[in-house]
N, C-alpha and C positions, 0 to 999 in steps of 0.2 A: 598450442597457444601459450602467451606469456601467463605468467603465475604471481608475478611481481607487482603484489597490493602496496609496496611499500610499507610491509608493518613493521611499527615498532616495538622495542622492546622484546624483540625473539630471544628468547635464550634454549638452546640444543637442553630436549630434556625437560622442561619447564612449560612450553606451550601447553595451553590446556584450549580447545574450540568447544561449542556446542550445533548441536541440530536439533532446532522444537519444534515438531508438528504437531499441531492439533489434531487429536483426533476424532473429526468432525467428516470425513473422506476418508479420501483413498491417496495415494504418493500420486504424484500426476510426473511427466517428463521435468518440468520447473522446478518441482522438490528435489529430486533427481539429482537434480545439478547442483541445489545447495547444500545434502548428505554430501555426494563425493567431493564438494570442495572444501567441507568445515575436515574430513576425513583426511584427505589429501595434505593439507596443510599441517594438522595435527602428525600424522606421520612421520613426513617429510623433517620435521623436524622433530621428531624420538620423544613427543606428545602423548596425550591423551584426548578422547573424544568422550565427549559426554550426550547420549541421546534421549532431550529431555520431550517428555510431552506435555503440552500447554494448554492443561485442560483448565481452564478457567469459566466455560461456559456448559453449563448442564444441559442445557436446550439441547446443544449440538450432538453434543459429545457421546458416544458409545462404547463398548468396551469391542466390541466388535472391528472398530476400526484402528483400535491400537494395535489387536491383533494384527490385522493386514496390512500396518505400516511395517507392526515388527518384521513380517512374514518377508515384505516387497523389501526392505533394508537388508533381508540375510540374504534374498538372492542377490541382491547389486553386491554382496561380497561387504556390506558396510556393519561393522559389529559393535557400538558404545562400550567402550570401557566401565562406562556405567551406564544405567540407564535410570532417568529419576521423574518424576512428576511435577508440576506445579504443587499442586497440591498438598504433597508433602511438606511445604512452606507456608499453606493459609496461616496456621495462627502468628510465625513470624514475619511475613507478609501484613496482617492485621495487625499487626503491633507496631510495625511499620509506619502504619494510616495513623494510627495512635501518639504518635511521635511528631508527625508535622502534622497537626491538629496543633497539639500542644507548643510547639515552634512558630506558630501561625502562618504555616505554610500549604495550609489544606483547610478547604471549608465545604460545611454540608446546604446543598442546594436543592429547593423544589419547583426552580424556575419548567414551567411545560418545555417540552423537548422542543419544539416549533419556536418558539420564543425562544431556549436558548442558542438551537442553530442560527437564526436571525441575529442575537448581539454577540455572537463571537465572530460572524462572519463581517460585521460593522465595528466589530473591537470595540462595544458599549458594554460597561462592569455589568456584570448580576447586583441586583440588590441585596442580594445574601452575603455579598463577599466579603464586606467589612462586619459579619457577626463575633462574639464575642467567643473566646476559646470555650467557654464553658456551655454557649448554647451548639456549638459547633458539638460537643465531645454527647452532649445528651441525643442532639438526634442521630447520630453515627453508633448511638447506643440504639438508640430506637429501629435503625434498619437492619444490626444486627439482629434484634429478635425477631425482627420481617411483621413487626406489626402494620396495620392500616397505614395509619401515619407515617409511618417507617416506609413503605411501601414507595411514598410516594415522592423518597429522597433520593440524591445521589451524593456523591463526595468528590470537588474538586480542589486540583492541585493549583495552588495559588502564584500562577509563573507569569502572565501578563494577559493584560487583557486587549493590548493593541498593535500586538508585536507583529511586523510585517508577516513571519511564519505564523501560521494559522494554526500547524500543530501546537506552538507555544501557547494559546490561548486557553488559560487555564483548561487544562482537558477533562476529561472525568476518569477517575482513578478505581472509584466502586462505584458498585451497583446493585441493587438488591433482586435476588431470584429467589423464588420459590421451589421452583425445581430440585427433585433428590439430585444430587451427583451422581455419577456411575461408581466413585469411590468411597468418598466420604457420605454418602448418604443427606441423611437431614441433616448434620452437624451443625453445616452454614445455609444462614441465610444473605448471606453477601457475598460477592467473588469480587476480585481485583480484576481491572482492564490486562492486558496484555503489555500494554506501554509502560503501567506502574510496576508490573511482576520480573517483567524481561532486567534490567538491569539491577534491582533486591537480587532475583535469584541468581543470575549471574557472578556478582559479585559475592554474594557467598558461598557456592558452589565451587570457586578458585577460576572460572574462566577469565582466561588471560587476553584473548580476543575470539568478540562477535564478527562472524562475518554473514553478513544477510545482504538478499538483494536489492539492486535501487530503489525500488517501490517503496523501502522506510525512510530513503535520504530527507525529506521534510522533519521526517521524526526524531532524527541523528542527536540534534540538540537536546529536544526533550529528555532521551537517552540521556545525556552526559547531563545534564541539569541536575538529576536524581542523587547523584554520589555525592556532591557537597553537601547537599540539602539533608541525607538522610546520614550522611558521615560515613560515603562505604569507601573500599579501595573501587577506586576505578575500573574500569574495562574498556581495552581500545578498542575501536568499531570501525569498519571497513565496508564498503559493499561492492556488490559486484552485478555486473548485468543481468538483467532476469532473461531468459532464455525463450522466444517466443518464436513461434510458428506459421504462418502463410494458411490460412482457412481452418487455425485451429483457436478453441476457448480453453480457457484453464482457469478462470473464475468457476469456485467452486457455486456460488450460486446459479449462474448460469447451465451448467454441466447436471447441477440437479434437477434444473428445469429438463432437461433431456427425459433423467429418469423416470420423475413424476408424472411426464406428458405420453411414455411408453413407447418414444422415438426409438429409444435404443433398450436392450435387455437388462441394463445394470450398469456396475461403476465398469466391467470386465468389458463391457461392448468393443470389438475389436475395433470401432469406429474413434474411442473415447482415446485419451493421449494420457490416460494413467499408465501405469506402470502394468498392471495389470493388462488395461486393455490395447495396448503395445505388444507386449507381450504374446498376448493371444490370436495378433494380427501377423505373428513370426519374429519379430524385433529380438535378438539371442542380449544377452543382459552383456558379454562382452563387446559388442557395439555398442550399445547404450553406454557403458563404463570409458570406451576409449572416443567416443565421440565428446561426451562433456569435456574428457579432460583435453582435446584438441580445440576444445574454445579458448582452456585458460581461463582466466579470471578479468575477463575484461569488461571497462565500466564502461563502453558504448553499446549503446540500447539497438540491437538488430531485428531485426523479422525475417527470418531462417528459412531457407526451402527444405524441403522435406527427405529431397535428392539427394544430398550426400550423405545424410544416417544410413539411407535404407542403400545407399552405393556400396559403404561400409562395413553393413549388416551382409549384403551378398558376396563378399568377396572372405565374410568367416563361413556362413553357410555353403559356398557353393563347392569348396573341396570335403565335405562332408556329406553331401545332400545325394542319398542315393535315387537315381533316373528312372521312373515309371512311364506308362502310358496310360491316359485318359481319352477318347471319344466322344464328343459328347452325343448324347442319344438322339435326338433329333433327326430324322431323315440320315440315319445312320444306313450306309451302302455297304451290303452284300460285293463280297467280291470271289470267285470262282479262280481259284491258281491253278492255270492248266500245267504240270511237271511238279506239281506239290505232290508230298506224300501221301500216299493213300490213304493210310492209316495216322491221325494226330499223334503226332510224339510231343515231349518237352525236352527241354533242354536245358542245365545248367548256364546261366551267362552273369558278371559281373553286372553289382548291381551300379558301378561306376567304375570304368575304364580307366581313370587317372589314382583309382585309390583301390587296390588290391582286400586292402583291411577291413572295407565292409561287407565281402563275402557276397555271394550269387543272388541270383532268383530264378526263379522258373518262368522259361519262355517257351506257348504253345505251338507248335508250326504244323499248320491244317492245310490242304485242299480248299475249304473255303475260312475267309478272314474279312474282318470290317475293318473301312477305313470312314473319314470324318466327310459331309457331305460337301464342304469347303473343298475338300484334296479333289474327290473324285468329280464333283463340275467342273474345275481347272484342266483336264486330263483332255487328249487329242487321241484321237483315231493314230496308234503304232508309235505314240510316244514312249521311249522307254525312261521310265521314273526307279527310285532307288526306295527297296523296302526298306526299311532303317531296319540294319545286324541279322537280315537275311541276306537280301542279292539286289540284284535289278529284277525286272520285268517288263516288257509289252503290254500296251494298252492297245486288247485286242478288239474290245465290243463294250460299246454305251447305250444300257437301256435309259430312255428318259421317259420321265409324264411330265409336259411341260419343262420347266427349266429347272425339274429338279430330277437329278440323278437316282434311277431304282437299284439298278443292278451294272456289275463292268466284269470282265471277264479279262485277264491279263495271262498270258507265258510268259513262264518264270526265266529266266536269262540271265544264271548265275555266274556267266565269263563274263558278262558284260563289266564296264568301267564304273564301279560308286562315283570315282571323282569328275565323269562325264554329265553326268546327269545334273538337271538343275533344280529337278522335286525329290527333297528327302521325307519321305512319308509315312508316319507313325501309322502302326496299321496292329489289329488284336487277332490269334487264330478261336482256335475254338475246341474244345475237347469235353468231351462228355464227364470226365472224371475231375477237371480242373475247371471249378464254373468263376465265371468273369464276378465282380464285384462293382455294386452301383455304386454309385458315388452324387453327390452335390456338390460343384465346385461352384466358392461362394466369393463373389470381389466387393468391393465398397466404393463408393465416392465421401466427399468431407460431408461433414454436417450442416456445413454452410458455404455459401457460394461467393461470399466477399473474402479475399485476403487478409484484411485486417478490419474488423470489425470495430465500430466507433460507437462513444456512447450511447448514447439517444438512436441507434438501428434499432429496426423493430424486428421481430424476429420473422415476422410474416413475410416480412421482404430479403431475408437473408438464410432462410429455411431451404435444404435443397431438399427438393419434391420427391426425388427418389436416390435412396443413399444405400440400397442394397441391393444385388442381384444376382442371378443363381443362375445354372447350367443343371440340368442330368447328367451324366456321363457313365461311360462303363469303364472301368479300370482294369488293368490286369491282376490276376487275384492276388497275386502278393501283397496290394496295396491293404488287404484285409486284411492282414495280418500284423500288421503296424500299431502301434499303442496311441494313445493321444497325446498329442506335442510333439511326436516325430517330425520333420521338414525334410520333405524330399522335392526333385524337380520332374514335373511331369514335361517330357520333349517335347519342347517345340509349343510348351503353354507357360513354362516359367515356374517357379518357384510355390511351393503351398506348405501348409502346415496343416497334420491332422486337430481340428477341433473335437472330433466327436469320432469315437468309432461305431460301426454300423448299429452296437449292442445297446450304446449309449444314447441313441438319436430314436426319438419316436417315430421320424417315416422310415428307418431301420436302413437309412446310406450312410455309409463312410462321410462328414462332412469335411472338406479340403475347402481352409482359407487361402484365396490369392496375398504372396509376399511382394509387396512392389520391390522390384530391383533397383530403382533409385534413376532408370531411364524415365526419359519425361513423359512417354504415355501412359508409367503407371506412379507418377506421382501428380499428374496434372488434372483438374478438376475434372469431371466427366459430365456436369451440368451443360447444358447451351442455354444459353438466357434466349425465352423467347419474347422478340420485337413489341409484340400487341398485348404484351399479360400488363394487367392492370394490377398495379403496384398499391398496396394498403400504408399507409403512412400513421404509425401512430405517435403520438405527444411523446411529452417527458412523460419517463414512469411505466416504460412500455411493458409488454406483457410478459417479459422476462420473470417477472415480477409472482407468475399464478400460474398454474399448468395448464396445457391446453386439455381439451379433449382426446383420447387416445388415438393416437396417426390412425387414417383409415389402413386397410393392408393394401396392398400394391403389387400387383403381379409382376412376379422377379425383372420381366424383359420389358415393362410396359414403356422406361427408355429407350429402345432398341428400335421402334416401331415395325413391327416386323406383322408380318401376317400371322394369321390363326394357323396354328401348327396343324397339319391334316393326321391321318391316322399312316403309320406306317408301312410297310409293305410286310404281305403276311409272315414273311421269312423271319421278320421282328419280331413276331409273336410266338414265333414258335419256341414252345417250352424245349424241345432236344437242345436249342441253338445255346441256353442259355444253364441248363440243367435243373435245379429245383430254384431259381430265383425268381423270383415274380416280378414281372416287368408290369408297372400299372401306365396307362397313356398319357400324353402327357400334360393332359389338363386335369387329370388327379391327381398327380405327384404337387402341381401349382397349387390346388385348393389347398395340400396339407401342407406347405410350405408358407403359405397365405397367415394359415394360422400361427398368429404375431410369438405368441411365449414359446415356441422355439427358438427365436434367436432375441 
């Protein structure tokens, strides 16, 4: 993407950018893109970056989440040459306020909030705005000390009261909280808005240009308004598109509502578009890194498919990603290899074919072996199918109970042609000494089922009913042995990352997130809008606004509609088949999956 904001006044060596997050959250994909573009540009020209955080609001703010922005900015590879606070400014910042008070460029107001969104929104003055310097400087005394009275002031900046832009309308610049801060404590009783802070601290800090995204352009003037008024050097100001997504929120109050309502697990939900819970859904930070900067800096406003990051993310991961097998447990088929070895051996074999460097794994080769009940329903009386990195074999005999496959019995048929066959079929042995490894293989749909979500949606109508969903499966045991955040490719299911390994996980499986590859059926919604559901419509003001009650739990496949799973066939239960693992059926593995604070 092009890079060329048109800014002026570059001098090689001289640039100075900033990045201020609040830390009120978590970095979300949006922030993302405005760390590595203030970074990128600072670089690019033998700059400095300044990473400031904009803690102005106590309500919000935590120390917790400066930590995890610090955290999410060293792994994007983004490091401040400094790193500063607002707050390290309040009393210069208040002295500031003190200054255009005194200039009669600011005055203190107790018009009710209803009332004065009403006449700024009609361009009609406050009646406070022509008060005199000196009653202005006494109540701005009085909300510093956060008395009663005090309480019930604010302080505005005296810029117009009918000016076509609406951010021009005198804004409010303080505010009185009561709230400790996270850093200063009780110190202050007042904090400055973000609009009055942002171009003070800038301009004294030495940044040479702000670049932020469109969402401030209304504000751009106000911005530039401040530096004559309060007599700073200026700061030039550029923005650049804000980066938006196809069935995804990045309003952080929105995104809260998730948490609060216990849709999702936290800010990390691999469902969430933070940084974190990207992340955690398999997103490698060097895609993240090279996708922002393949946008560039461009000021037209998109809504992004989701396709090409995670295309991009597969094509870092997939020469690295070592190749496993998964089953999923379910009417899992017994299979009988007549010319198998007698005795299970293992076997040394790459653990990826194209990549020598990530070293072996052990593959079992038994007499009897499971394959997926998918593979073995498909299979013909004397078809010869291909074991994947055994051989071929004969499909010699199909036990069935109804349309579901019990047992198949195959001759192995190791002259036969791989490149003949047209079923390549992942299939597990079995050894007493090498026992299989459970697994949860877990995939997501969006959180919401509109594309671009508009203001006044009520959540009830854009809520997808089921956003999570699970597998059993058996892995080959290597998979146990994997750390968490490895990403390997299980054949012929696609790409996963371990979340949890089996020690870490209270139903005690391995848990593997599905990675979408950036093909359209695993970036495509997975909802179907049904015809006859009666749709709730609420007002302005909707329930974004208050959390709901805790999502009820959802049985992983209740999507799927599928029938009630039956009991498997004894040979599944047999403890030899499996060695000291405990297979539970498969409507107790759902009950404890059900239970929501695992994921």
């Amino acid at each position: 993407g092009s890079f060329d904001l048109g800014l002026e006044g570059v001098e090689d060596g001289k640039v100075v950018t900033r990045f201020p997050p609040e830390p009120s959250g978590y970095l979300h994909i949006g922030h993302a893109k405005a760390a590595l573009l203030n970074e990128y540009f600072a670089r690019s020209h033998n700059g400095k970056l300044i990473v400031r955080f904009d803690d102005t609001n106590p309500n919000k703010e935590k120390a917790e989440f400066e930590e995890s922005i610090t955290e999410d900015l060293r792994l994007l590879g983004i490091h401040g040459d400094v790193v500063t606070h607002t707050s390290d400014h309040f009393q210069t910042i208040y002295e500031y306020a003190l200054k255009m008070i005194n200039k009669g460029l600011a005055y203190a107001d107790d018009t009710p909030h209803e009332t004065m969104k009403e006449e700024r929104m009609n361009g009609i003055a406050s009646q406070r705005r022509d008060q005199s310097v000196e009653e202005n400087l006494q109540r701005f005394e009085l909300m510093r000390q956060g008395t009663e009275e005090g309480l019930t002031w604010c302080l505005r900046a005296k810029m117009s009261v009918d000016n076509p832009n609406k951010a021009m309308r005198d804004p409010v610049i303080f505010r009185c909280n009561l709230t400790p801060h996270h850093r200063t404590g009780t110190l202050w009783k007042i904090y400055p808005t973000y609009d009055f802070c942002c171009p003070i601290v800038d301009s004294i800090e030495g940044v040479t240009h702000a670049l932020r995204s469109m969402e401030y352009r209304d504000r751009n003037p106000q911005y530039e308004w401040f530096f004559p008024a309060l007599e700073l050097r200026p700061v030039a100001i550029k923005d650049f598109s804000r980066m938006n997504f196809v069935y995804t929120l990045l309003s952080k109050r929105k995104l809260q509502w998730f948490v609060d309502s216990g849709i999702v697990g936290g800010w990390d939900d691999p469902r969430f578009p933070t940084v974190r819970g990207i992340r955690r859904r398999g997103m490698t930070i060097d895609a993240l890194r090279q996708y922002v900067l393949m946008q560039g800096a461009s000021q037209k406003n998109m809504l992004l498919e989701w396709d090409k990051i995670w295309a991009l993310n597969k094509k870092i991961i997939d020469p690295v990603a070592p190749r496993h097998t998964a089953l999923l447990k379910k009417e899992l088929v017994p299979v009988t290899v007549v010319g198998g070895p007698d005795v299970p051996f293992t076997k040394d074999q790459p653990r990826h074919k194209k990549n020598p460097e990530l070293g072996t794994k052990q593959t079992v080769f038994s007499s009897l072996v499971f394959v997926d009940q998918a593979d073995a329903a498909s299979f013909a009386h004397n078809e010869e199918v291909t074991l994947m990195d055994w051989g071929n074999a004969i499909v010699q005999d199909i036990v069935r109970t109804g349309d579901v496959v019990t047992a198949l019995t195959v001759q192995l048929h190791l002259e036969g042609d791989v490149k003949a066959t047209k079923k390549k079929i992942t299939w597990l042995g079995q050894d007493p000494n090498v026992h299989p490894v459970e697994a949860l293989l877990v995939d997501y749909d969006y959180l919401i089922t509109k594309k671009k979500i508009e203001e006044n949606d009520s959540i009830e109508d854009i809520l997808t009913p089921v956003s999570e969903f699970a597998d059993t499966a058996i892995v080959d045991a290597n998979v146990g042995l994997l750390a968490k955040g490895a990403i390997i490719q299980l054949e012929r299911r696609g790409y996963y990352i371990v979340d949890k390994e089996a020690a870490q996980s209270e139903l005690g499986l391995v848990t593997l997130i599905n990675i979408p590859d950036g093909k359209a059926a695993s970036t495509a919604s997975k909802h179907k809008e049904d015809p006859n559901a009666t749709k709730i419509k609420s007002g302005k003001g909707n329930s974004w606004d208050k959390p709901s009650a805790k999502a009820k739990a959802v049985h992983p496949d209740a999507a799927l509609s599928l029938p009630e799973p039956k009991d498997t066939c004894n040979m599944y239960e047999s403890k030899h088949m499996y060695g000291d693992v405990a297979v539970g059926k498969p409507k107790d593995i759902t009950s404890m999956y059900e239970t929501h604070k695992y994921y």
